[in-house]
C-alpha positions as CSV (number, residue, x, y, z in Angstrom):
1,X,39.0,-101.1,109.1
2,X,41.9,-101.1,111.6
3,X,43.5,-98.0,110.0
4,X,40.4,-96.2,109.9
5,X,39.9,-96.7,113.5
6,X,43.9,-96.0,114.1
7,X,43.8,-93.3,112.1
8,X,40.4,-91.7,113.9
9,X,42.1,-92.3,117.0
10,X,45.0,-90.6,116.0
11,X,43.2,-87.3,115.3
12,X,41.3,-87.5,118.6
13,X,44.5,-87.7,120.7
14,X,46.0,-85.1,118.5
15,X,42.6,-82.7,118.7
16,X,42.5,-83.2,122.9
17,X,46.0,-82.3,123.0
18,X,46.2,-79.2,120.7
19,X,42.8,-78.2,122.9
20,X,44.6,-78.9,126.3
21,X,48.0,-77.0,125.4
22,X,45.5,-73.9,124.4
23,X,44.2,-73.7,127.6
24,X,47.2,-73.7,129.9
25,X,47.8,-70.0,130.0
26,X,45.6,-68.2,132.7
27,X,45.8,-64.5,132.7
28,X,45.1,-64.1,136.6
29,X,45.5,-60.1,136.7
30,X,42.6,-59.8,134.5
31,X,40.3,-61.1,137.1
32,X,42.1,-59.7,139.9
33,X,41.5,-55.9,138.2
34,X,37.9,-56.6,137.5
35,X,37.7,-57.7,140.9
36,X,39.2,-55.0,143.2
37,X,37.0,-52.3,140.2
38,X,34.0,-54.0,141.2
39,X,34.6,-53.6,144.5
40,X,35.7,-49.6,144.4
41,X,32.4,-49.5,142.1
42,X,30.4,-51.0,145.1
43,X,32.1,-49.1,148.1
44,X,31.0,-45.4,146.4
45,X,27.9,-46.5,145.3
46,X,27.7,-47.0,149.0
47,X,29.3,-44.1,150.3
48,X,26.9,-42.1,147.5
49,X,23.6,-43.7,149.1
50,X,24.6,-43.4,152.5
51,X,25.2,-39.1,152.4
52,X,22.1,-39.2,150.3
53,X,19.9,-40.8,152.6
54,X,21.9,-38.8,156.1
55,X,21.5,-35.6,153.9
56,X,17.7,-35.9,153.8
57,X,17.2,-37.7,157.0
58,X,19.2,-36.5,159.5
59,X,20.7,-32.6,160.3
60,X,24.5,-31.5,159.0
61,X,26.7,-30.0,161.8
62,X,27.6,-26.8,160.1
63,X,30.7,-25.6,162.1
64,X,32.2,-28.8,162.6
65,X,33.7,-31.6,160.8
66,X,35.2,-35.2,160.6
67,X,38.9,-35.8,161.1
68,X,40.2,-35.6,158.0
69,X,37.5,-32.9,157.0
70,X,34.3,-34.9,156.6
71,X,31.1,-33.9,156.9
72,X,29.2,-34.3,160.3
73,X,25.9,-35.7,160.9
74,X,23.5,-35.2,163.4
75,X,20.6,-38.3,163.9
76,X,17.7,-38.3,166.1
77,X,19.4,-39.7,169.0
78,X,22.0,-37.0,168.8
79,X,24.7,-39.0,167.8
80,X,27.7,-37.0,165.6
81,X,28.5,-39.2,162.6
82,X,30.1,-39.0,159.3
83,X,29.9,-41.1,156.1
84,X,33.1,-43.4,155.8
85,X,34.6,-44.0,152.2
86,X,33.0,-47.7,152.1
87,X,29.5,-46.0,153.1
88,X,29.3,-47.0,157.1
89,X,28.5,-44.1,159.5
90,X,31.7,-43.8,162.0
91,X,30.4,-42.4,164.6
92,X,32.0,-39.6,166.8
93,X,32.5,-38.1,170.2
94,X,32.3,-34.5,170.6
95,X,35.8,-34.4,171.7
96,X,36.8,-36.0,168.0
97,X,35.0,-33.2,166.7
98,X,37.0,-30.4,164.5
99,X,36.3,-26.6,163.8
100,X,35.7,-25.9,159.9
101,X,38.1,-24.0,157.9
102,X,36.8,-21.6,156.6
């Protein structure tokens, strides 16, 4: 009985280490790429809404545009605005304001 419960034991230890030394490796770029995709996926999803819903709701400023050539809002308060990449209105002075080229 004694080497039936040695021999049990045994093969416990032996099946809690072989589980333990399988697990030790951690592959931490994987999360870290799923992670900063999710959150590219999230930010244009975003952006996408936020010149859908300005595109219906409020007025485009033809002749002008952001500063690095965005497009310019008009809302009902007459605020200029323009969609930023992560989907928030940045909104403008007239003075920030730059012709279109055409």
């Amino acid at each position: 009985m004694k080497t039936i419960f040695k021999t049990a034991l045994f093969a416990t230890a032996l099946f809690a280490a072989a589980q333990t030394q399988a697990q030790t490796h951690k592959d931490t770029t994987m999360g870290q790429k799923v992670g900063h995709t999710a959150k590219k996926v999230g930010n244009k999803t975003s952006e996408l809404a936020a010149k859908g819903a300005s595109g219906v709701v409020d007025k485009k400023y033809e002749d002008k545009c952001g500063p690095h050539g965005e497009t310019v809002y008009i809302n009902e308060h007459s605020h200029y605005y323009y969609i930023s990449k992560k989907g928030h209105r940045v909104y403008l002075k007239k003075s920030q304001l730059m012709d279109k080229k055409m």
